[in-house]
Structure formats: C-alpha cells, structure tokens
MARKE-345579 format. One record per residue (C-alpha): x, y, z; residue number from 1. Coordinates in Angstrom, 2 decimals, always signed. Each point is the difference from the previous one (the first is absolute). Layout:
MARKE-345579
      east     north        up    nr
         X         Y         Z   NUM
...
//
This chain:
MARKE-345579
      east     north        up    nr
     -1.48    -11.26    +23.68     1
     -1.94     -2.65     -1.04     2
     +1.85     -3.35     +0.07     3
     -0.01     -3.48     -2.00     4
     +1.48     -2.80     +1.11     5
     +0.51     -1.26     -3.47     6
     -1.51     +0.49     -3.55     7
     -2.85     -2.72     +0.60     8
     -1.37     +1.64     +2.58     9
     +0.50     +3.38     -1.67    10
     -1.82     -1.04     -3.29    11
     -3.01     -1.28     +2.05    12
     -0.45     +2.41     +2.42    13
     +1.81     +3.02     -0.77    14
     +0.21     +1.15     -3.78    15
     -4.04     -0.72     -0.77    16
     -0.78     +2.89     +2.22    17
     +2.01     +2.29     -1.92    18
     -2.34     +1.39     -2.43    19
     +1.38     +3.23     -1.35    20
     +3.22     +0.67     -1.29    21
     +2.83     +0.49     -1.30    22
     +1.91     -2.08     +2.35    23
     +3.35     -0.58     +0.05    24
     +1.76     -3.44     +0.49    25
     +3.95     +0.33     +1.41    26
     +1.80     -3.45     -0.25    27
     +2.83     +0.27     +2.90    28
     +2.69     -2.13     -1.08    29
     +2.44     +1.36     +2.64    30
     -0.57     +3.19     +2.69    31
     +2.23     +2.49     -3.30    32
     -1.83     +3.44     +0.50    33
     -3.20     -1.87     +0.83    34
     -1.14     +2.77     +2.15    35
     +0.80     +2.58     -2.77    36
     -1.82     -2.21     -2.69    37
     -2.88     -0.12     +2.01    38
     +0.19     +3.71     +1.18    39
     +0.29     +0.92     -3.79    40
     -3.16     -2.08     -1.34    41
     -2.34     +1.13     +3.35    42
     +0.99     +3.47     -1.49    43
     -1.44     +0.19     -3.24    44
     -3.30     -1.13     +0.83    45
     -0.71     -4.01     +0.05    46
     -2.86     -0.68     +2.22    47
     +1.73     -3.27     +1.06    48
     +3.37     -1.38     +0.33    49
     +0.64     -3.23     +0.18    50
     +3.35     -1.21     +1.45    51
     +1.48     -3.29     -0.67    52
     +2.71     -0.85     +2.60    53
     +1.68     -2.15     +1.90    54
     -0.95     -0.31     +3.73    55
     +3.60     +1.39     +1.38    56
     -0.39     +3.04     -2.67    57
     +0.23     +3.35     +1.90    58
     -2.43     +2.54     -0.87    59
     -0.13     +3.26     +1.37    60
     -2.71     +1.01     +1.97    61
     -1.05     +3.32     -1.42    62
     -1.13     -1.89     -3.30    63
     -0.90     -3.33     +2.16    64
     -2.92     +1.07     +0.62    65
     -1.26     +0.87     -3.35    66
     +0.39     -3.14     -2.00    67
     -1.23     -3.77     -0.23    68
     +2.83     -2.41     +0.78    69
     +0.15     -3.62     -1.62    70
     +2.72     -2.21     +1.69    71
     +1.37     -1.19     -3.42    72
     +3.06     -1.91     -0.93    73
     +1.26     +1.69     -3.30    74
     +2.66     -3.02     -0.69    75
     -2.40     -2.51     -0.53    76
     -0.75     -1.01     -3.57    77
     -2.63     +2.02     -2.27    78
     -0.18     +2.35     +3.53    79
     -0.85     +3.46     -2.18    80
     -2.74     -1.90     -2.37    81
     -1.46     -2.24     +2.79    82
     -0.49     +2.93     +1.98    83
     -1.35     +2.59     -2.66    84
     -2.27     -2.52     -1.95    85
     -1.58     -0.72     +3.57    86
     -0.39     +3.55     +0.75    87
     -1.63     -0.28     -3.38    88
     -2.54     -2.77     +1.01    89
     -0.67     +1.27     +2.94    90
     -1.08     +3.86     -0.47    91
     -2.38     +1.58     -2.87    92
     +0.38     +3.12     -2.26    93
     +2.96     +1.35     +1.14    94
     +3.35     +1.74     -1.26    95
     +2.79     -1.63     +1.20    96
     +3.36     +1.54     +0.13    97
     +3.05     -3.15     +1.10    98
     +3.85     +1.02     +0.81    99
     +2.67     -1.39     +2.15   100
     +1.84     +2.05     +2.74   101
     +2.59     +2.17     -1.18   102
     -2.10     +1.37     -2.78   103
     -1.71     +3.08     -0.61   104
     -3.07     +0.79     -2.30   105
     +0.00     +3.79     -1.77   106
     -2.48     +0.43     -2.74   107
     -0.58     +3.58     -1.72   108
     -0.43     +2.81     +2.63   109
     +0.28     -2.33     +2.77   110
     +0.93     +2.82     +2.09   111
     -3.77     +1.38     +0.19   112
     -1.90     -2.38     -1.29   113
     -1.12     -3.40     +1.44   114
     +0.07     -3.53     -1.43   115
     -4.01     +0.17     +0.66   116
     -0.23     +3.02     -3.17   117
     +2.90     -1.56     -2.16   118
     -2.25     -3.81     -0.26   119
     -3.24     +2.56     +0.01   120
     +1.72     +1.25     -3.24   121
     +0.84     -2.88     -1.15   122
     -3.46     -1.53     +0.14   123
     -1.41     +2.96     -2.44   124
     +2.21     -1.31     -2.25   125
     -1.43     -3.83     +0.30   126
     +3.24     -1.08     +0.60   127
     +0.18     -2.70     +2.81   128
     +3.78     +0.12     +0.49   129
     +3.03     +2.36     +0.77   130
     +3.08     -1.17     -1.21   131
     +3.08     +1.14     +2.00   132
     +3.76     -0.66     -0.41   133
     +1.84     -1.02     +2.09   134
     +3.12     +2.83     +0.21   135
     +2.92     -1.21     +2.09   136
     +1.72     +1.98     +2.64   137
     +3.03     -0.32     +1.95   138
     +2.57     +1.71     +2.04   139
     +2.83     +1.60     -1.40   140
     +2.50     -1.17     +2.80   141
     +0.43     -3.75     +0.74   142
     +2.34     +0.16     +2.32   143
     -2.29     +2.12     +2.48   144
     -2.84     -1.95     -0.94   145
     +0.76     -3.48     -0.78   146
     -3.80     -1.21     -0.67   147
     +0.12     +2.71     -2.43   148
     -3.00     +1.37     +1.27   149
     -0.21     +4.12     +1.31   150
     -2.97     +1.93     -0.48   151
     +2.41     +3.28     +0.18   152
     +2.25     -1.15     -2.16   153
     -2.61     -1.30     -2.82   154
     +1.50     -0.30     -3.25   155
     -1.81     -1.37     -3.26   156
     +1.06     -0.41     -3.79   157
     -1.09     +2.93     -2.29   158
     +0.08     -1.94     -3.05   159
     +0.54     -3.66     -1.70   160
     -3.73     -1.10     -0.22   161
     -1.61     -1.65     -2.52   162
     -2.70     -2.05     -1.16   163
     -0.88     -3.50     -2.17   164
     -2.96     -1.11     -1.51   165
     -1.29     -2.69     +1.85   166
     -0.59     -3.56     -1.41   167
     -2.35     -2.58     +0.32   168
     +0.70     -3.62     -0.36   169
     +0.37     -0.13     -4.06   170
     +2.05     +3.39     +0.35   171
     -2.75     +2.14     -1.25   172
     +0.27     +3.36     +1.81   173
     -2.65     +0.45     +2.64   174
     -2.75     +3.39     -0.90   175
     +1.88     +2.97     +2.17   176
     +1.32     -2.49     +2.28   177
     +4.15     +1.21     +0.37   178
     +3.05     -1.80     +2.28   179
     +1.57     +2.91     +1.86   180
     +3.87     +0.03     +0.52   181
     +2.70     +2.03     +1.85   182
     +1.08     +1.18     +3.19   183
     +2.31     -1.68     +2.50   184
     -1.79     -3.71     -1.91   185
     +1.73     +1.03     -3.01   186
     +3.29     +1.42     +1.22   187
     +0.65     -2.92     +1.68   188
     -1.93     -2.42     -1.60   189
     +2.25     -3.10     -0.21   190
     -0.75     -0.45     +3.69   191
     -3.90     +0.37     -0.38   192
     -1.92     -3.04     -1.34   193
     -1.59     +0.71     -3.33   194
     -3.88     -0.36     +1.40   195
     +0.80     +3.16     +2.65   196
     +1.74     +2.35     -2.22   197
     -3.03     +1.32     -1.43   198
     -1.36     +3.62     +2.14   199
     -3.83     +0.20     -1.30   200
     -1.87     -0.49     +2.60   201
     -3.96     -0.12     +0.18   202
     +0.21     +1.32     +3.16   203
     -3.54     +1.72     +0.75   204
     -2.96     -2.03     -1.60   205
     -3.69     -0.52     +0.69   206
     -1.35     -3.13     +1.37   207
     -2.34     -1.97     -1.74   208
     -1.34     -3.41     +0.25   209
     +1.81     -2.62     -1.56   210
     +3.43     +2.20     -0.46   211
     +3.41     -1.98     +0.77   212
     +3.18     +1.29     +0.85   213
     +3.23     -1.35     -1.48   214
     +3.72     +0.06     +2.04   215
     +0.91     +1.57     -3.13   216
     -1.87     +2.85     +1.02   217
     -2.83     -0.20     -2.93   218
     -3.79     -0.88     +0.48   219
     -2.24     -2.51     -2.18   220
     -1.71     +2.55     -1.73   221
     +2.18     +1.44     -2.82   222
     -1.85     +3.20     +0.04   223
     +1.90     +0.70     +3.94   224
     +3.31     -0.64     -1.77   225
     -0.32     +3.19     -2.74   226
     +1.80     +2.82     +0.54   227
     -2.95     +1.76     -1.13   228
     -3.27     +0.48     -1.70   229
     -0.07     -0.27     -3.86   230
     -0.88     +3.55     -0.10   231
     +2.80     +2.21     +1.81   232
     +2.57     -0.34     +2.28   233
     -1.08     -0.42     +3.90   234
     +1.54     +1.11     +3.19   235
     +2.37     -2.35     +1.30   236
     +2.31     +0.46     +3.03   237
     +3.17     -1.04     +1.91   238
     +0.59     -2.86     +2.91   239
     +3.41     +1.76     +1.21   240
     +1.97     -3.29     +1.46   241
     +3.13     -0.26     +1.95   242
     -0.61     -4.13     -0.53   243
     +2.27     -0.58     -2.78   244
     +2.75     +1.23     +1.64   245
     -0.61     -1.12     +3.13   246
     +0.41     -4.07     -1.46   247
     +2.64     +0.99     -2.02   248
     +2.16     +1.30     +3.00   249
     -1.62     -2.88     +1.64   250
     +0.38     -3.05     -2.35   251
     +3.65     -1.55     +0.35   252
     +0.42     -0.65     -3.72   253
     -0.07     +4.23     -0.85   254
     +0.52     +1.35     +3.28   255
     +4.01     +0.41     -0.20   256
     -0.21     +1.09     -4.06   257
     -1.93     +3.18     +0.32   258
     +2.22     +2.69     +2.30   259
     -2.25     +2.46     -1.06   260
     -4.02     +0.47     -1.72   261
     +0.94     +3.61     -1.26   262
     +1.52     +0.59     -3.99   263
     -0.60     +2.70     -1.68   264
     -3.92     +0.17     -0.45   265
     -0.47     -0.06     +3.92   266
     -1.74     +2.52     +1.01   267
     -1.30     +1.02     +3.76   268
     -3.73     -1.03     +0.46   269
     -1.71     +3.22     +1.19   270
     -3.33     -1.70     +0.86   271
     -1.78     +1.86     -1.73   272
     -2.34     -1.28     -3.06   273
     +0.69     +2.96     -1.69   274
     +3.54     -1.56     -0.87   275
     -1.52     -3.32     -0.77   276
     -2.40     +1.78     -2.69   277
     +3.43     +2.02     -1.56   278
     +1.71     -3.09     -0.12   279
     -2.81     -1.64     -1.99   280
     +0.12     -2.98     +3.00   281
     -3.90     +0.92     +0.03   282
     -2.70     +1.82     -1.51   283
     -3.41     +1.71     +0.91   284
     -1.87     -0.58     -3.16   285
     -3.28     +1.95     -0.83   286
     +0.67     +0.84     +4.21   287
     +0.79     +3.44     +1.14   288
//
C-alpha cells in the first residue's frame, strides 16, 4: 500500500504519476463496508484506487495492499469537491470514477465485462461522461441491523422514480439536462434537505483541463451534465448505496420515525445488473 499522509502531499507527489486510468476515488466517511467497497471497485477493473480515510480507519489487509491511501478528513467543509477538483489539477487525461464507502458501482454486464471496455465504449460514442444513479439499498430488518446496512440482506425500491427538467437561472429548461428523484430521498424526504434529494450523479467523467467540480455533484461544462448525446440514448449505470440509509438510521431527527425501509415495492437486491437493466434503474445503450 502506498500511503499519504494527507491530500497535499498526495496531489504533489502521488496522483501526477498516475497516468492511465480509470481510477477510482473512495471517500471514507466512516469504516461501513469499507473493505467490501473497496473489494467491489478493485474487482471490476480500475487500475487505481484511491482511498480517502481517516488515519484510525481499519482496512483489511488482503485489499491493503492494492490501493493508494489519502489520510483525509471527510467532515471538513467542501471535503468531496476539494479533494476531486485537486485530483483534477493534479493528473491529465484520465477517467475518473468517485464514490463513498458503502456503495457499489454495476453498469451493464458488469459481471464479465470491465469498467476499462464500458468507458472504451463510451468513447466511440464521443461521449465524455457516464451518468449513473444513485439506487438506494437497505436492510430489510432494523432491529438486527440498526445502521441499516447488510450486504445479505440488500433490499432496494423497484419503482417510484422520476425525472424533472432542469432549470437554469430564468427557469428556462436546461438542453437534456434532467433532476432525478426517488428512492429512500423521496420516501422520506421531509428529513432530507432539498439540495441532496436529487440521485443523478455524474459519477464517471473524463478529465480535462479547466473542468470544475460542484458539491452538487455537476461539472462546469454543461455538456458533462446531459444525460446523453443529442442523437440517441447512451449507456448509463447504477452507484448501488447503502448511504442514505445509513444517515437516516443515523441522524437523530429520523432515526426513531422509520421502524422499517421495506413497503410494498421492496424488493431483494440480487447484485446482479441484470436486475438493474429489468428494472429500468440503468441502461446499456447502443452497448451489447
């Protein structure tokens, strides 16, 4: 394992010499499944993963060894844009690919294909982006697992998504540019401030000089925000995320209001894209 002491020196001496991708940057903000997150992303094929984590953050040694670790603080303020827009400044052409722990990317036939041939498809079809969703999952028992986290127990919702056209500042809509909604953010969405409820996220994206990343989880070039080309619809994929469950279990304000996650469009998460694709949570495109 290659170690950072902090993100300084990790930005001057570490992330320049990465010069082929995709990488993968994991934000730690607590030791959740860290070891699984990490396990899952070494798996499908990033030639790099970053890990941003506190010092006292456990992390197993079988995948140890494998990754880059950043001593990071992930409570500061602006820690996920500081962090990525550096990672920005400080590397070249690259694919990125950013995710906190207890998440879980599956694009279409993740199974036997790797991240490396999914952006490789994506780049014959000039697109610089891959928009995923962010699908949430959570246990269907509380009371044995009060963090509402179990990977054997996974449970997501199997419908109640939607979309809104997306406005600028004189409330013109925004060319294929759409606010996605649902999930755990909208069944319980009195307890989630209206600037997180949204579950677009431009999670994989090409580097290029200049490009700034947002909190908001959008980049300064409007073109990285589409949901695709003008043309035809593009692949897109699926950030699988135990974290909105995990605050809302842990925030005092919702914790003792939700008994349970399940109703009656819980289903069991078989992690598997195929279910993602028949539940419309992602699709390959022209890709198959």
């Amino acid at each position: 394992m290659i170690h950072h002491p902090d993100l300084a020196s990790f930005l001057k001496d570490g992330a320049p010499k990465i010069v082929k991708g995709p990488i993968a940057l994991i934000f730690a903000e607590d030791e959740v499944e860290l070891d699984a997150t990490i396990r899952h992303h070494l798996g499908i094929g990033f030639k790099h993963v970053i890990v941003f984590a506190m010092p006292e953050f456990d992390i197993a040694e079988d995948v140890a060894e494998d990754i880059i670790r950043v001593s990071y603080n992930m409570l500061q303020p602006n820690a996920l844009g500081a962090a990525v827009n550096g990672v920005m400044k400080a590397t070249g052409d690259l694919w990125i690919y950013y995710c906190y722990n207890s998440e879980f990317l599956f694009y279409p036939f993740c199974e036997h294909r790797s991240v490396g041939e999914m952006i490789a498809f994506n780049v014959e079809e000039r697109r610089d982006t891959i928009l995923t969703y962010v699908v949430d999952l959570y246990t269907g028992d509380l009371w044995q697992h009060p963090n509402a986290v179990c990977i054997e127990d996974a449970h997501l919702d199997k419908t109640g998504y939607y979309a809104l056209a997306r406005k600028d500042r004189w409330n013109n809509d925004l060319d294929r540019q759409l606010d996605f909604f649902g999930g755990l953010r909208w069944r319980f969405e009195e307890h989630i401030p209206v600037p997180r409820r949204r579950i677009d996220r431009v999670s994989i994206f090409r580097n290029k000089p200049g490009l700034v990343f947002s909190e908001d989880h959008t980049f300064s070039d409007p073109e990285y925000n589409t949901y695709s080309c003008p043309w035809h619809h593009n692949l897109t994929a699926a950030v699988c995320s135990f974290r909105t469950a995990k605050a809302l279990k842990r925030n005092p304000g919702s914790t003792f209001e939700i008994e349970t996650f399940k109703w009656h469009n819980s289903t069991a998460f078989e992690w598997h894209s195929q279910q993602l694709l028949d539940l419309g949570l992602m699709e390959p495109g022209q890709w198959f």
